[in-house]
C-alpha positions in Angstrom: -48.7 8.7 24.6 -47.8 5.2 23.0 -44.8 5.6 20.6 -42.3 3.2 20.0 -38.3 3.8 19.9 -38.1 4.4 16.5 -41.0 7.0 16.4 -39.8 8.9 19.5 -36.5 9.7 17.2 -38.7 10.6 14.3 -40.4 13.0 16.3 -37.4 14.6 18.2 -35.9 15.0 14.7 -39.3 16.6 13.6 -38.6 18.8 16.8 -35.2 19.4 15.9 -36.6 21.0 12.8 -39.4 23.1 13.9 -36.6 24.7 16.0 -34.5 25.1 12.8 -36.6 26.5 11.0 -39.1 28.6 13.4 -38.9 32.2 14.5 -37.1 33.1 18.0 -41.4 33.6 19.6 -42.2 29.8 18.4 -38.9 27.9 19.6 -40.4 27.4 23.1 -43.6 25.8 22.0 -41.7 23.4 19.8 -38.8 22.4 22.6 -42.2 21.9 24.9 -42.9 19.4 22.3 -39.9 17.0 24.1 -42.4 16.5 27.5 -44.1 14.3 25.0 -40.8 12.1 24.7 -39.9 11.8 28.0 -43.7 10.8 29.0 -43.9 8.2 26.7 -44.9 4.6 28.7 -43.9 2.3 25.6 -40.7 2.8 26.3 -38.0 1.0 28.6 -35.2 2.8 30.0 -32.7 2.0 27.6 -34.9 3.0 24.9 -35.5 6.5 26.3 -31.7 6.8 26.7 -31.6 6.3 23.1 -34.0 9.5 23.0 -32.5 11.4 25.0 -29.0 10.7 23.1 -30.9 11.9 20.2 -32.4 15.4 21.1 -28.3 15.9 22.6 -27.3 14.6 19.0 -29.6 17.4 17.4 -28.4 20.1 19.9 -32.1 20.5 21.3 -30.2 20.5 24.8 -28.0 23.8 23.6 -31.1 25.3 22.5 -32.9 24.9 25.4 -30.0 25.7 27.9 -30.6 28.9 25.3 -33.1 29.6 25.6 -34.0 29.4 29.4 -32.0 32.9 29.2 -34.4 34.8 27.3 -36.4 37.6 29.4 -39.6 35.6 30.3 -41.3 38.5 32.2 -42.2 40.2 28.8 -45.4 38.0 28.1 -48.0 37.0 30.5 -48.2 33.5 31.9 -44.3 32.5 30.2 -42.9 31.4 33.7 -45.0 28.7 33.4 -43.6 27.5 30.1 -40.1 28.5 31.4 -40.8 26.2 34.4 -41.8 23.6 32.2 -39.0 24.1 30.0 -36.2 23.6 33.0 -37.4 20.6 34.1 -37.4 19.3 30.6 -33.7 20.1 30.6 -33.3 17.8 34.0 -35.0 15.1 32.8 -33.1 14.6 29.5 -29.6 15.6 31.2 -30.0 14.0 34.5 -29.9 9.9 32.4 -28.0 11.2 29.7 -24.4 9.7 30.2 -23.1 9.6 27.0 -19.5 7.4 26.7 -17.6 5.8 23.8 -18.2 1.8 23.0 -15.7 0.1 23.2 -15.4 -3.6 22.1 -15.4 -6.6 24.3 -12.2 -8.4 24.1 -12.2 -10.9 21.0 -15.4 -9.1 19.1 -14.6 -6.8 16.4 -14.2 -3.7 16.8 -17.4 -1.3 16.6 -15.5 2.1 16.4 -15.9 4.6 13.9 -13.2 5.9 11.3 -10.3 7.7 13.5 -12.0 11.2 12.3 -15.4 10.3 13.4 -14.4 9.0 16.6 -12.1 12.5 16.9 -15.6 14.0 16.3 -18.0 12.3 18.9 -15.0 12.4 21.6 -14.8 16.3 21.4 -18.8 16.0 21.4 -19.0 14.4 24.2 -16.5 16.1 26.6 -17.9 19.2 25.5 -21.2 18.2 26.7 -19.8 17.3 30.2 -17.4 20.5 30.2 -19.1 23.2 28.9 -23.1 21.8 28.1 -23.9 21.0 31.3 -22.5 23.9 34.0 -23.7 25.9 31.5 -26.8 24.4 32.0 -26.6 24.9 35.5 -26.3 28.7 34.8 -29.1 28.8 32.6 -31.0 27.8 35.6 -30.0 29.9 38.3 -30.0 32.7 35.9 -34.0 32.0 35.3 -34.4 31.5 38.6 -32.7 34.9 39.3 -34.8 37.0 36.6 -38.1 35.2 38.3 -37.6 36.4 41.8 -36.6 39.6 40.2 -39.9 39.9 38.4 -41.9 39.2 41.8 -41.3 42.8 42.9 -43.5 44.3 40.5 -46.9 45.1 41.4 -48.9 42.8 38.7 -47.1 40.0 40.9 -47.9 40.9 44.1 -51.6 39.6 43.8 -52.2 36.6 45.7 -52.7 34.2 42.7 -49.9 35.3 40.8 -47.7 35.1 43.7 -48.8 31.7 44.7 -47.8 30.6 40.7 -44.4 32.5 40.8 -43.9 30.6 43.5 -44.4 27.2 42.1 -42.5 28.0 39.3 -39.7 29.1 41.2 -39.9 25.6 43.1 -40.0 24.0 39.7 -37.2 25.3 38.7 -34.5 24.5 41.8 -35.3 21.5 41.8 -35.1 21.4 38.0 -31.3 22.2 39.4 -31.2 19.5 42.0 -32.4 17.0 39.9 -29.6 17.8 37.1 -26.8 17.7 40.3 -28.1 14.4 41.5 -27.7 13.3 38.0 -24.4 14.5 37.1 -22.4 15.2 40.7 -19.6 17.1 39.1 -22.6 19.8 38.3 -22.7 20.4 42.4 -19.9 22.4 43.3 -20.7 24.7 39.9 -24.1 25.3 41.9 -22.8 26.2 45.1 -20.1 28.3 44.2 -22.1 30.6 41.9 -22.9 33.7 42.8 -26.2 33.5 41.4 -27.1 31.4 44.2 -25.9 33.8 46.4 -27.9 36.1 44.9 -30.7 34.2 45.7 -29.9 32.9 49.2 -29.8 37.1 50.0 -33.8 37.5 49.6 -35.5 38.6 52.3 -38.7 37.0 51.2 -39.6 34.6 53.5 -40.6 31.7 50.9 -38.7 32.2 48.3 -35.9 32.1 51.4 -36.9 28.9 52.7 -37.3 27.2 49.0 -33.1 28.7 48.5 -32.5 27.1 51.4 -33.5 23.9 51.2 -32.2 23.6 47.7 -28.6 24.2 49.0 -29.1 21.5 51.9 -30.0 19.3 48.9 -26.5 19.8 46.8 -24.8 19.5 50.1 -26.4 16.1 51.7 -28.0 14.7 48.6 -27.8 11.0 47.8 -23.7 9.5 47.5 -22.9 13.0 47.7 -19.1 12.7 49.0 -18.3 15.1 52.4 -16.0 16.7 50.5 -17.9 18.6 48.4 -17.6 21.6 50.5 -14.1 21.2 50.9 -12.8 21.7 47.8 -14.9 25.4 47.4 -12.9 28.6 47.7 -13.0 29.8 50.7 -14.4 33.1 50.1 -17.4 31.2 48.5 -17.8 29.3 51.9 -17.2 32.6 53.7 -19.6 34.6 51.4 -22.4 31.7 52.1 -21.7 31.6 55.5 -22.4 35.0 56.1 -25.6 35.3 54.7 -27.0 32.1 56.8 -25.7 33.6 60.0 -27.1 37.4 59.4 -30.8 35.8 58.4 -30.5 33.0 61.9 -29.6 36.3 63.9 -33.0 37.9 62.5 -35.9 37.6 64.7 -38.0 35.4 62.0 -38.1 32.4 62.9 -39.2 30.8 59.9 -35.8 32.4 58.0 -33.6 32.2 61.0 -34.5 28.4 61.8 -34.0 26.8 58.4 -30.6 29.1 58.4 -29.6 27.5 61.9 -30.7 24.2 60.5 -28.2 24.4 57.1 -25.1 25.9 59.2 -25.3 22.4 61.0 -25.6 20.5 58.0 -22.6 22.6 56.7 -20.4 21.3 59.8 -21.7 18.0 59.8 -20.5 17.7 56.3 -17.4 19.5 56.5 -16.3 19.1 60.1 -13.0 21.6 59.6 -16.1 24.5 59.0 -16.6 24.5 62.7 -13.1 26.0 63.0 -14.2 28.8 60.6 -17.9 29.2 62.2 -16.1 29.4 65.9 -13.2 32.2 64.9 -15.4 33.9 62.4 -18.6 34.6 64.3 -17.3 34.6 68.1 -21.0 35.4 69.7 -22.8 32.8 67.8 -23.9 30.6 70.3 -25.6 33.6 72.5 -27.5 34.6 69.0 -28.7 31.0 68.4 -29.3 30.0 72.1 -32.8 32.0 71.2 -33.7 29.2 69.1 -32.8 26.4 71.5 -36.0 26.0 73.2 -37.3 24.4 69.9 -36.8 20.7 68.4 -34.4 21.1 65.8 -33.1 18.2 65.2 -29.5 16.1 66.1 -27.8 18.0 63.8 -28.4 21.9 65.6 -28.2 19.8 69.0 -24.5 18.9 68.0 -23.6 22.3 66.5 -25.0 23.8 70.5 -22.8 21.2 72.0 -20.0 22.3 70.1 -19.9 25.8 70.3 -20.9 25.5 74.4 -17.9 23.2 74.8 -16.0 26.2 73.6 -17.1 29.4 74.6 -19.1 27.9 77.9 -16.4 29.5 79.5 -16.9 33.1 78.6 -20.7 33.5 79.5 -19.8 37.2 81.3 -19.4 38.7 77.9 -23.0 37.5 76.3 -24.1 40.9 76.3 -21.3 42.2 73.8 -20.7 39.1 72.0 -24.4 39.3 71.2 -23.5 42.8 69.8 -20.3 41.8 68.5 -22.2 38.9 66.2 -24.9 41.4 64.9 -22.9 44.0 64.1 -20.5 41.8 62.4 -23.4 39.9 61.0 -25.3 43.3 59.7 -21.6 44.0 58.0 -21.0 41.2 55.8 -24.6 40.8 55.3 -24.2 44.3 54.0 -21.0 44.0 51.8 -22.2 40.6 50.4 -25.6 42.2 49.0 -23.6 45.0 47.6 -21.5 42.9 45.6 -24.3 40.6 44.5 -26.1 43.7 44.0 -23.9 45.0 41.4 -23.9 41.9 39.5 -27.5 42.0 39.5 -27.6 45.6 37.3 -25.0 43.5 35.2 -27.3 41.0 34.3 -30.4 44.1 34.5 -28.2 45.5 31.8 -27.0 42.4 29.6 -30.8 42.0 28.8 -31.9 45.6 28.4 -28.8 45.6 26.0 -29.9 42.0 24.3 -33.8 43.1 23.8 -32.4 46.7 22.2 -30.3 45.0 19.8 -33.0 41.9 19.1 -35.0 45.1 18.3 -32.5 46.8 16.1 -32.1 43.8 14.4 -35.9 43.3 13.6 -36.0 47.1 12.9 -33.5 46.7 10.1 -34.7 43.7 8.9 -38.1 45.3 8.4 -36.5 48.1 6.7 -34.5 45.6 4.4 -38.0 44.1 3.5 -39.8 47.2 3.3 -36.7 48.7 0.8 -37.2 45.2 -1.1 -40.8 45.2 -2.0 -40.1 48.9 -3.2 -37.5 47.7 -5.3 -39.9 44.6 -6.5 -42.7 47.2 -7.0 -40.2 49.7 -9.0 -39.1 46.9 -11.0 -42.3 45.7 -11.5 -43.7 49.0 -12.7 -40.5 49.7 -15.4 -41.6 46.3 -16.5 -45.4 47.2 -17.1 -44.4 50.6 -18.9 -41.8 48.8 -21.2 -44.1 45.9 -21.9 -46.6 49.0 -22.8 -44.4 51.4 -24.7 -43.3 47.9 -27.3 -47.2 47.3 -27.4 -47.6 50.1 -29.0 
């Protein structure tokens, strides 16, 4: 698409009212309408900054951070649009850095009347406060209701599955692109428990793709060590958990990428170790199963570690290997229970929201339906009066 600056902001003001004035089934096929922005090869970067700043200056990023929340599993083939629609989200957050101008020294000065500049300040932290990790929400939370919709037997087929599981790529990295854009939006990701919520499947690919999103928030580019630091440490316990009960599985292809990230967890927060070592005491004789295999520096180091410490007590393998399952099996177990009953929460917002969306559209049918008998009525004592002075 060729489209110069000024007709990209013509056409995301077009967009903006499409959404305004559509009905709640055609928003999503005018916010798709912003791919056709972002794509557009006439323009530089700063011109698409200037886009961007435009679809957050007509709230099309609220409206799609909206949106995303919506029940997607009601219609055929909508995961695809909600896939689409997540990483349109990244895209326009991930280069959108709004800040005040502010004058060089000796040039006039370019700022707006005290209430305007009131105005755009509260715009703008809102966006960085509130906008985007709710934005980060909105993604998890469709990420959530997608693996939630693979149990069902429609989705089991082989081509569907293969899609849901494209779309579910889509849309973590959707949410790694929006971190690596705005780094504040990390710890929001790793400390929610919808994350946790997904890190608990037992699915073996949607497992690995989890997985591999949360090494990305942890060792992504400039990301500072101390990201995981300044978590709660029930969060880090609660995450912790879950990697050790799937590496002390027997499936390799769960249990090795979980080995992999508790390594990448020490190397980037060093003080964990302390935590992994007193927490799960039979580790090392649980992991040792994996050692045989090329795992990288990382797992070598984290085998160095834990050997330098409990080499010493290799007459008690048998029950720390007991000790680390059961223990393991536990807070695997008390985790999934509490993610478990946040789950039926959400279940239960949404059987809730669709009951009153259809309450609503009930009554306003009724309204319509009780107008058009009042039209009709009216229209009726109007014929017979028009009739009765005829005569």
């Amino acid at each position: 698409i060729t489209m110069d600056v000024q007709g990209c902001i013509r056409e995301a003001l077009k967009i903006s009212r499409d959404v305004n004035s559509a009905s709640e089934s055609e928003v999503l096929r005018s916010l798709l309408e912003i791919q056709h922005l972002l794509d557009c090869q006439s323009l530089n970067a700063s011109e698409l900054r200037q886009v961007k700043k435009q679809i957050w200056k007509r709230d099309l990023i609220h409206v799609i951070v909206e949106t995303l929340r919506q029940d997607f599993s009601l219609k055929r083939g909508q995961w695809s649009a909600a896939a689409q629609l997540a990483l349109i989200l990244s895209r326009v957050c991930a280069g959108l850095k709004p800040r005040l101008q502010r004058a060089a020294p000796g040039e006039p000065s370019t700022q707006p009347s005290t209430a305007e500049a009131v105005a755009e300040t509260e715009r703008i932290k809102e966006y960085y406060d509130i906008l985007l990790p709710t934005a980060v929400d909105s993604l998890l939370i469709l990420a959530n209701s997608l693996l939630e919709s693979v149990s069902t037997a429609e989705n089991r087929l082989a081509n569907s599955r293969f899609e849901n599981l494209t779309h579910f790529q889509s849309i973590l990295d959707a949410l790694n692109w929006l971190c690596a854009g705005h780094k504040q939006c990390i710890p929001r990701a790793i400390q929610s428990p919808y994350l946790l919520h997904l890190l608990i499947t037992d699915d073996t690919d949607y497992c690995q793709v989890v997985i591999a999103t949360l090494k990305k928030l942890v060792t992504g580019d400039d990301v500072e060590q101390s990201v995981l630091v300044g978590l709660p440490g029930e969060v880090i316990e609660g995450i912790l958990d879950e990697v050790v009960y799937k590496l002390s599985g027997n499936d390799q292809n769960i249990a090795v990428p979980s080995l992999k990230l508790l390594a990448c967890f020490v190397v980037y927060c060093p003080s964990l170790l302390q935590v992994v070592m007193s927490r799960y005491t039979g580790l090392l004789v649980v992991a040792s199963k994996w050692k045989s295999l090329d795992l990288g520096t990382d797992v070598e180091h984290l085998f160095s570690q834990l050997e330098s410490a409990f080499g010493s007590h290799k007459g008690t393998d048998v029950a720390n290997r007991a000790a680390i399952v059961i223990q393991a099996a536990w807070r695997g177990y008390t985790t999934r229970s509490k993610v478990e009953k946040m789950r039926r929460g959400i279940l239960r917002f949404q059987q809730l929201y669709r009951r009153r969306k259809a309450e609503k559209v009930q009554l306003e049918r009724e309204e319509s339906r009780k107008k058009s008998i009042r039209n009709a009525k009216r229209i009726t004592t109007h014929g017979s009066l028009r009739s009765f002075h005829e005569k």
